[in-house]
MIKOL-561937 format. One record per residue: residue number from 1; chain; x, y, z of N, C-alpha, C, CB in turn. Coordinates in nm, 3 decimals. Atoms other than C-alpha are relative to their C-alpha. Glycine has a CB too. Layout:
BEGIN
num:NUM; chaine:A; n_xx:X; n_yy:Y; n_zz:Z; ca_xx:X; ca_yy:Y; ca_zz:Z; c_xx:X; c_yy:Y; c_zz:Z; cb_xx:X; cb_yy:Y; cb_zz:Z $
...
***
This chain:
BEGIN
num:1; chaine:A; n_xx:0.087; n_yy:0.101; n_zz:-0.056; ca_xx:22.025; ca_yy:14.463; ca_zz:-5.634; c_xx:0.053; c_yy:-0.140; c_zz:-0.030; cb_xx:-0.141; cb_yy:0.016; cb_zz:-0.055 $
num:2; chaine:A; n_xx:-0.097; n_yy:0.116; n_zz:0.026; ca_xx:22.207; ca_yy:14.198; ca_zz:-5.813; c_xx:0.105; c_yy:-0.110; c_zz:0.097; cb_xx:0.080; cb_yy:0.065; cb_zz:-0.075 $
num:3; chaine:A; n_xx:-0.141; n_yy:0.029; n_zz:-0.057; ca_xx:22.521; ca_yy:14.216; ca_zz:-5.643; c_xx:-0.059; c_yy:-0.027; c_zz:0.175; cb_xx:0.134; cb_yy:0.162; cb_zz:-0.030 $
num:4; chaine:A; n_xx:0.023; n_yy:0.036; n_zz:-0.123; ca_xx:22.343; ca_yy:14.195; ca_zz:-5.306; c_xx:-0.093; c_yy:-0.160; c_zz:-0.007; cb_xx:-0.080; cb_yy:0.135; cb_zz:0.071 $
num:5; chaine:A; n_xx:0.059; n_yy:0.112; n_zz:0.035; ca_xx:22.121; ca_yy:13.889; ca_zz:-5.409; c_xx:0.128; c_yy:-0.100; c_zz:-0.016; cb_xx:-0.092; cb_yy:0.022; cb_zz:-0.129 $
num:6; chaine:A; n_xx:-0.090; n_yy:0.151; n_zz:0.016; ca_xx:22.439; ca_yy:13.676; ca_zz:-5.488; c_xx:0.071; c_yy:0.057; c_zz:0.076; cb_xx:0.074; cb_yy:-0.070; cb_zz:-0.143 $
num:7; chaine:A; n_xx:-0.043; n_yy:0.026; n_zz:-0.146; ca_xx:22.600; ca_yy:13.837; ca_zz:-5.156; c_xx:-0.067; c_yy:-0.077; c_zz:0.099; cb_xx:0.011; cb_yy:0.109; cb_zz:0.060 $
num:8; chaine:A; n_xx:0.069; n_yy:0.053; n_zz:-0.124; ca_xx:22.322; ca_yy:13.689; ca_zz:-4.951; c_xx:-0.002; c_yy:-0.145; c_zz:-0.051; cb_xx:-0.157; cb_yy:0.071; cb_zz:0.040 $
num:9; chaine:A; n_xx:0.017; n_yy:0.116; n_zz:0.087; ca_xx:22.341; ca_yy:13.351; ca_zz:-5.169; c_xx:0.124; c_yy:-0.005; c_zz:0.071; cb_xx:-0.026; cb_yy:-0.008; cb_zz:-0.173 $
num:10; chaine:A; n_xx:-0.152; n_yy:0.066; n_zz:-0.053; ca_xx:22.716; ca_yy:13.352; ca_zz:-5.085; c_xx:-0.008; c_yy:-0.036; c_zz:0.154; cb_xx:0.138; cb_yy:0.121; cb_zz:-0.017 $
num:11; chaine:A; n_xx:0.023; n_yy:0.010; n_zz:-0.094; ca_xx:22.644; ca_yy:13.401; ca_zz:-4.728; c_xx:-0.081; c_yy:-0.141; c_zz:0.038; cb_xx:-0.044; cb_yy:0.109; cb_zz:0.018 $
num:12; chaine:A; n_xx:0.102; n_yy:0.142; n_zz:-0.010; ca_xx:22.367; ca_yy:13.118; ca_zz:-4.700; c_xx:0.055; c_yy:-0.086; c_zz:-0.023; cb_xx:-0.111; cb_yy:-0.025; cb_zz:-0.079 $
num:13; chaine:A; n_xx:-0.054; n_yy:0.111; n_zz:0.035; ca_xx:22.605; ca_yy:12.895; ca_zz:-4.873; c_xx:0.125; c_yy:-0.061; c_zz:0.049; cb_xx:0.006; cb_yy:0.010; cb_zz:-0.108 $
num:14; chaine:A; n_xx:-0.027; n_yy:0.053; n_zz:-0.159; ca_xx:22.789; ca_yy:12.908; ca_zz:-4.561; c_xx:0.004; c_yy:-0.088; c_zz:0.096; cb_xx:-0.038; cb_yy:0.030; cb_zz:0.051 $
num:15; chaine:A; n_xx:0.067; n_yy:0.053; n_zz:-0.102; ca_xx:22.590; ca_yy:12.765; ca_zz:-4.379; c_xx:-0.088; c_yy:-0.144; c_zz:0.032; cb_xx:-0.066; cb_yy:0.087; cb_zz:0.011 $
num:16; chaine:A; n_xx:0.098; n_yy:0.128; n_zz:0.053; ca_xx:22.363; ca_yy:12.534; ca_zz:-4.615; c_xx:0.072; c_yy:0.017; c_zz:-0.140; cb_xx:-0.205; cb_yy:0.021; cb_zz:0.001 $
num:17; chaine:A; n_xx:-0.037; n_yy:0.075; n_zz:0.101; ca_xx:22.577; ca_yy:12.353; ca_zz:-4.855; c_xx:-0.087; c_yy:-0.058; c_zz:-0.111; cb_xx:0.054; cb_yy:-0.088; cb_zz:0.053 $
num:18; chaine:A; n_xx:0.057; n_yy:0.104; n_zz:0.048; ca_xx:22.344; ca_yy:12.123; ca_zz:-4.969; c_xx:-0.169; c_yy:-0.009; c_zz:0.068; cb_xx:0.102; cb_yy:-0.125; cb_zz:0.034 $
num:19; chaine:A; n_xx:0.149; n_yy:-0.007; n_zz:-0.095; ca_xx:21.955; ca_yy:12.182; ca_zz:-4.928; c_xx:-0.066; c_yy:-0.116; c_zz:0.033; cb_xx:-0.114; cb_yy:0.074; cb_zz:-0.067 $
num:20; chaine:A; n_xx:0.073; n_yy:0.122; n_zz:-0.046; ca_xx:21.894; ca_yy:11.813; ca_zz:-4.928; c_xx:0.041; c_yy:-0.033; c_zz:0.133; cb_xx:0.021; cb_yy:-0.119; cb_zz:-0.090 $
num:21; chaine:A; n_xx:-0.031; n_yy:0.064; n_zz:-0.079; ca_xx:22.118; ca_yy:11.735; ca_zz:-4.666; c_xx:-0.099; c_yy:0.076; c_zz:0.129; cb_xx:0.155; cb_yy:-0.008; cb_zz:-0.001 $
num:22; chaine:A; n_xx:0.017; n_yy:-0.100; n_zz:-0.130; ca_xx:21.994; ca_yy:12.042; ca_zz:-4.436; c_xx:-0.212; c_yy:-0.032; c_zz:0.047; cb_xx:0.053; cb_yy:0.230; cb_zz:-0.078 $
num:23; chaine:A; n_xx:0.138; n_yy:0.033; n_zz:-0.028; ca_xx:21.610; ca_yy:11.897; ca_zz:-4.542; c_xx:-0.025; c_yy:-0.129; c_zz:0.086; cb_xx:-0.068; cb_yy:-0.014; cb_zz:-0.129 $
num:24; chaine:A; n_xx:-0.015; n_yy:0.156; n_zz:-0.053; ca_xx:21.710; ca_yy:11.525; ca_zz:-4.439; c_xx:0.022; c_yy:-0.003; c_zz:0.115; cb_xx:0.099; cb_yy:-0.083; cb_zz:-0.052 $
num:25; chaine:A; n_xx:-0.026; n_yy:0.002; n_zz:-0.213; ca_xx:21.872; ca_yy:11.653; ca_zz:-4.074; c_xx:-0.146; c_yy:0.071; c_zz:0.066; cb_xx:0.183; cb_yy:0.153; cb_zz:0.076 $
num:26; chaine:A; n_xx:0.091; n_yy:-0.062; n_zz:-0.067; ca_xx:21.547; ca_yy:11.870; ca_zz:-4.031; c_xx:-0.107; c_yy:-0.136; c_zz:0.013; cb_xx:-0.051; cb_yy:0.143; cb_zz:-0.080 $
num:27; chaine:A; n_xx:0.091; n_yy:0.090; n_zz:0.007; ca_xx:21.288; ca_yy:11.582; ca_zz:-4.112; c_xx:0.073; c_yy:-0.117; c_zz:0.061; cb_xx:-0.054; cb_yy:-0.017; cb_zz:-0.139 $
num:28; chaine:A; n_xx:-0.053; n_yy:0.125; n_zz:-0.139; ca_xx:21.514; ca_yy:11.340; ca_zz:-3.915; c_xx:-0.040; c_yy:0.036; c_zz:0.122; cb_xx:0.170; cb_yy:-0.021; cb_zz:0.032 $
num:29; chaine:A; n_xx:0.046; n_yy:-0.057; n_zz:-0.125; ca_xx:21.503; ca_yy:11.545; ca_zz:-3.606; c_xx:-0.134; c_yy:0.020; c_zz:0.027; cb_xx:0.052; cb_yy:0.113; cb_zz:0.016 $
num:30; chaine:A; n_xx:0.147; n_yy:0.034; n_zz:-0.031; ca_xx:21.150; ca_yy:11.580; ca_zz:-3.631; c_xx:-0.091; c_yy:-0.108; c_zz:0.029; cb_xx:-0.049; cb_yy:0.031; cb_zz:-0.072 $
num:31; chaine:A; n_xx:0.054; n_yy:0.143; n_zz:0.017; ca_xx:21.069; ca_yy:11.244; ca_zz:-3.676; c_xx:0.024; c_yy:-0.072; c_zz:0.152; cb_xx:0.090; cb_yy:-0.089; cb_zz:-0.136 $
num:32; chaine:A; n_xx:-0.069; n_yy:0.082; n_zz:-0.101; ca_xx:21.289; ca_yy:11.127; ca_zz:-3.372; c_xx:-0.061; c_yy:0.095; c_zz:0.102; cb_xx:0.177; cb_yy:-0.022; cb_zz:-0.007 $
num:33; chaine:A; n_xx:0.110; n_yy:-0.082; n_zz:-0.096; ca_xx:21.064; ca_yy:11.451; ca_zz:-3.184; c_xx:-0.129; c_yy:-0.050; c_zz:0.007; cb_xx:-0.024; cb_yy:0.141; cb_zz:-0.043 $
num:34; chaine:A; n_xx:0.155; n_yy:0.068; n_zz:0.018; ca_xx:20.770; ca_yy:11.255; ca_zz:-3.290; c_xx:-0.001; c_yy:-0.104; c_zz:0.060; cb_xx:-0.053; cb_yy:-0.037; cb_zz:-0.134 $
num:35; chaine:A; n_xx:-0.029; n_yy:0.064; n_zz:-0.024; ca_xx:20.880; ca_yy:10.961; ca_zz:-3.197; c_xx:0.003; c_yy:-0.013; c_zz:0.181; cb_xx:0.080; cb_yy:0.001; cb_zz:-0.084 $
num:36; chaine:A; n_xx:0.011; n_yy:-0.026; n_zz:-0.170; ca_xx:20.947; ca_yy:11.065; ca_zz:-2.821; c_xx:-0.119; c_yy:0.019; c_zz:0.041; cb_xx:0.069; cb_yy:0.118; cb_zz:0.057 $
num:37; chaine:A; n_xx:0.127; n_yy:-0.035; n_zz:-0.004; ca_xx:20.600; ca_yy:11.209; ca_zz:-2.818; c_xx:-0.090; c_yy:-0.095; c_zz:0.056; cb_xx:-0.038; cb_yy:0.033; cb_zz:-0.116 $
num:38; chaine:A; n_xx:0.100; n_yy:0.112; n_zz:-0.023; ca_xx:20.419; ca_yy:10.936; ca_zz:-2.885; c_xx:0.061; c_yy:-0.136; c_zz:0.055; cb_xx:-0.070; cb_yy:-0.032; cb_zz:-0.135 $
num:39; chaine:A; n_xx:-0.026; n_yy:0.138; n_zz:-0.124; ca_xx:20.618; ca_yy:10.643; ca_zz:-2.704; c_xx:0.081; c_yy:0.034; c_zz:0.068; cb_xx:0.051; cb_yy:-0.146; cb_zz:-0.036 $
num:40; chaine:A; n_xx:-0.038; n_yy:-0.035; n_zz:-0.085; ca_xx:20.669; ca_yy:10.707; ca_zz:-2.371; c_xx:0.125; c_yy:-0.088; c_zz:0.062; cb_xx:-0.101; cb_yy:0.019; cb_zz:0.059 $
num:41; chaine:A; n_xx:-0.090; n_yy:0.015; n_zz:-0.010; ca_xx:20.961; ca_yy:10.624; ca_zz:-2.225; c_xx:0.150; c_yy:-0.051; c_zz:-0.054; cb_xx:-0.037; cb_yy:-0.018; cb_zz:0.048 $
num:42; chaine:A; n_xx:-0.120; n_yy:0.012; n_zz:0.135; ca_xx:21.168; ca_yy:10.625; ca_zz:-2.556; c_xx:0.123; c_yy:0.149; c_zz:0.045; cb_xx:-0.113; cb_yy:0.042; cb_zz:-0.213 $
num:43; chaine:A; n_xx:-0.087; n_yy:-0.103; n_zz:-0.031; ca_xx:21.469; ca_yy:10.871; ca_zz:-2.362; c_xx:0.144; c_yy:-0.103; c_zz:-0.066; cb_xx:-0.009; cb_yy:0.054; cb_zz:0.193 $
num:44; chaine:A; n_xx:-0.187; n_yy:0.075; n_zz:-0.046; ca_xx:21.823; ca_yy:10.640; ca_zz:-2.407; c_xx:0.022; c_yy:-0.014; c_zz:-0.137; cb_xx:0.030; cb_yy:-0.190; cb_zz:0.106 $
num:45; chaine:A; n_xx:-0.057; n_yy:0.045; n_zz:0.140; ca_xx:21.784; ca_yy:10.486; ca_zz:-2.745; c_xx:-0.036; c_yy:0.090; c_zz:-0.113; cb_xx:-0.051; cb_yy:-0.142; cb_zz:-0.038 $
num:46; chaine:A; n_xx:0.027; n_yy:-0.066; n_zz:0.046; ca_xx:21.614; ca_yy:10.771; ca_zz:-2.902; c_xx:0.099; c_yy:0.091; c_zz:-0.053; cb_xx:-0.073; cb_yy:0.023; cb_zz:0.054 $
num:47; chaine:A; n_xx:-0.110; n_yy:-0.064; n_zz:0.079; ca_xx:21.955; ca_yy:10.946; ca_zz:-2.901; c_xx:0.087; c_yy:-0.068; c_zz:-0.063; cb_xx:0.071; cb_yy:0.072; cb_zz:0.065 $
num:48; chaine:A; n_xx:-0.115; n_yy:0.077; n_zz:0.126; ca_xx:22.144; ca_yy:10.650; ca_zz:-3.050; c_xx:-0.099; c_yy:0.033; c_zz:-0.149; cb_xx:0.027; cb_yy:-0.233; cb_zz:0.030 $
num:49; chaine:A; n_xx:0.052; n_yy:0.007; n_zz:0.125; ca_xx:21.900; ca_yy:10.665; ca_zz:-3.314; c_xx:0.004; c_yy:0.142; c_zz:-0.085; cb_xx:-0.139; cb_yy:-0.051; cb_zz:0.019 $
num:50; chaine:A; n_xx:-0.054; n_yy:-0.132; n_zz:0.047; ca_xx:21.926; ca_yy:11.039; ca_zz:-3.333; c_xx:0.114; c_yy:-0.001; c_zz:-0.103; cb_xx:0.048; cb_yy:0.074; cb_zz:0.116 $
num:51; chaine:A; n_xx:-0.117; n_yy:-0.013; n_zz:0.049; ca_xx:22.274; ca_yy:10.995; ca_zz:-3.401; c_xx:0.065; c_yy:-0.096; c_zz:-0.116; cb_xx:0.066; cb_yy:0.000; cb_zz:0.105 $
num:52; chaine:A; n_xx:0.000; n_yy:0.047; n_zz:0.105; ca_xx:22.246; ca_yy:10.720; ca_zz:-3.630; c_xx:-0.043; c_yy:0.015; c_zz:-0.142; cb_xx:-0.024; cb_yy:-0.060; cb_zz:0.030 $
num:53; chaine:A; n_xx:0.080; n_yy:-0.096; n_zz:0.106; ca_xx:22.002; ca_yy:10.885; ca_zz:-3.893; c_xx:0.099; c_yy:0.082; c_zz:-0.057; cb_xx:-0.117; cb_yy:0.097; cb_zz:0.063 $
num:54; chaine:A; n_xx:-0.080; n_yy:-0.034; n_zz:0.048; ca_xx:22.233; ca_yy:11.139; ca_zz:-3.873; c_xx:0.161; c_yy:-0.009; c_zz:-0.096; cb_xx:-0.020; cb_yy:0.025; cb_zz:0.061 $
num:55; chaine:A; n_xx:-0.134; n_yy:0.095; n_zz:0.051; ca_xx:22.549; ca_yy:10.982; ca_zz:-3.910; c_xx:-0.009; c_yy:-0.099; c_zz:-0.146; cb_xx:0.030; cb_yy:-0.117; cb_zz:0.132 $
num:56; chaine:A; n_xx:0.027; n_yy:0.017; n_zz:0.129; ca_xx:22.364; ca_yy:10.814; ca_zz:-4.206; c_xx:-0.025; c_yy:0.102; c_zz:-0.134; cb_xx:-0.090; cb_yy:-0.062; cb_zz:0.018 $
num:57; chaine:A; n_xx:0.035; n_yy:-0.156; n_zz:0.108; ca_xx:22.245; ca_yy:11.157; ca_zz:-4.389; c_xx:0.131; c_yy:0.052; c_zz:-0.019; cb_xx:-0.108; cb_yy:0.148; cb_zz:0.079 $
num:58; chaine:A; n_xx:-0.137; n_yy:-0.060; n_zz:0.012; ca_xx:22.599; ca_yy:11.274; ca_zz:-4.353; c_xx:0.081; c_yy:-0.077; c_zz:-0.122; cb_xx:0.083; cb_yy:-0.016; cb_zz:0.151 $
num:59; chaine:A; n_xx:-0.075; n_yy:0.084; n_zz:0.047; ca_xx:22.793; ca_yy:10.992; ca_zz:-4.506; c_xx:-0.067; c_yy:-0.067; c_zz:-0.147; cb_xx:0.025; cb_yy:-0.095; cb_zz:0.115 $
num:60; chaine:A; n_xx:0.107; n_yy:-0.002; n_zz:0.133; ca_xx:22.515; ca_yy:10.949; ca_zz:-4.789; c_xx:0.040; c_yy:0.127; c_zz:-0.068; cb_xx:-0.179; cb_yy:0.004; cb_zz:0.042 $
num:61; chaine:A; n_xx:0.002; n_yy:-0.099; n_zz:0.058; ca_xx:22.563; ca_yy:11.292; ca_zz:-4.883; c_xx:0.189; c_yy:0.018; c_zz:-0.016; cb_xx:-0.099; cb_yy:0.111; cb_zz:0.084 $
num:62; chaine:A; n_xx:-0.156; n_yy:0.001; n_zz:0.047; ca_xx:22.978; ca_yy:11.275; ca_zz:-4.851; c_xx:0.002; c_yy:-0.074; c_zz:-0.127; cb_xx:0.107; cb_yy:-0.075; cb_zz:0.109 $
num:63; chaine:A; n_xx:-0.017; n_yy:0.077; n_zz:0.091; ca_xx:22.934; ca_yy:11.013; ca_zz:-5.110; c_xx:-0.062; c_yy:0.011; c_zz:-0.108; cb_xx:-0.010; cb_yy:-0.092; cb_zz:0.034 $
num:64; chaine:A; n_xx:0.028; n_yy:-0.070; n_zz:0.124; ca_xx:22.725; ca_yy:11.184; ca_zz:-5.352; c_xx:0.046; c_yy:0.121; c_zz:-0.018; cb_xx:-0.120; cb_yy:0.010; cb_zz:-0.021 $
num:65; chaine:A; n_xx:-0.037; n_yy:-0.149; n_zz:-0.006; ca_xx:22.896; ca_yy:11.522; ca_zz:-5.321; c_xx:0.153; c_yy:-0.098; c_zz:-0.093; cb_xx:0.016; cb_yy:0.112; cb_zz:0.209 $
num:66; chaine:A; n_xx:-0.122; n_yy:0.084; n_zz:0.104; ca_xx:23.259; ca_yy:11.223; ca_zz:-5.429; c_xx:-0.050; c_yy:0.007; c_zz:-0.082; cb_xx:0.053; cb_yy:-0.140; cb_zz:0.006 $
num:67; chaine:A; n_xx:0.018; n_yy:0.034; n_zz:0.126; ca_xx:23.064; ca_yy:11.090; ca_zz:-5.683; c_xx:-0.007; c_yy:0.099; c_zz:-0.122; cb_xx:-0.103; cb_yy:-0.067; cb_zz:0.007 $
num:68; chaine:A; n_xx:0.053; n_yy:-0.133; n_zz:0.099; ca_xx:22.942; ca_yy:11.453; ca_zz:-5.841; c_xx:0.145; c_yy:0.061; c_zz:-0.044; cb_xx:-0.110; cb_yy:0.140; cb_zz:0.100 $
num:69; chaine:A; n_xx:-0.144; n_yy:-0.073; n_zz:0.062; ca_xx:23.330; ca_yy:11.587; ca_zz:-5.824; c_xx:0.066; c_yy:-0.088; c_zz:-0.079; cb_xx:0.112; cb_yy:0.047; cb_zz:0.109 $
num:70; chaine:A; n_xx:-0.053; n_yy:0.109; n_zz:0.069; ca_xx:23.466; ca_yy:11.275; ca_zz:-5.983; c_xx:-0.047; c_yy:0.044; c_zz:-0.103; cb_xx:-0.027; cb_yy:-0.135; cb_zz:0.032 $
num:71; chaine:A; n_xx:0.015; n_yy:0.008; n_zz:0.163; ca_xx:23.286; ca_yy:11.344; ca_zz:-6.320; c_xx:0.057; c_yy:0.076; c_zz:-0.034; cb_xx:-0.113; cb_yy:0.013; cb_zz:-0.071 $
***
């Protein structure tokens, strides 16, 4: 039971590196789904902003993932 518990851990860690980052792209994307929702005709800049969030959660997390191997 062991050995399958830290196979399915290995597997997952695949996929999701980092549970903050994978919490930060989910609650982004939601936010920017909310966002459309409630103000209507938010289509054009909604995906720059998409992609900015993201592009911020990414590059936040490259730079604490440096900082953590550095010590």
């Amino acid at each position: 039971m062991k050995s399958l518990r830290s196979a399915f851990g290995e597997a997952i860690g695949l996929f999701i590196d980092d549970g903050s980052l994978a919490g930060g792209v989910a609650a982004w994307v939601l936010m920017i789904w909310l966002l459309r929702e409630i103000l209507v005709g938010a289509g054009w800049w909604s995906a720059g902003l998409l992609f900015l969030g993201l592009a911020a959660l990414l590059l936040e997390n490259v730079i604490r993932t440096g900082r953590q191997s550095a010590k």
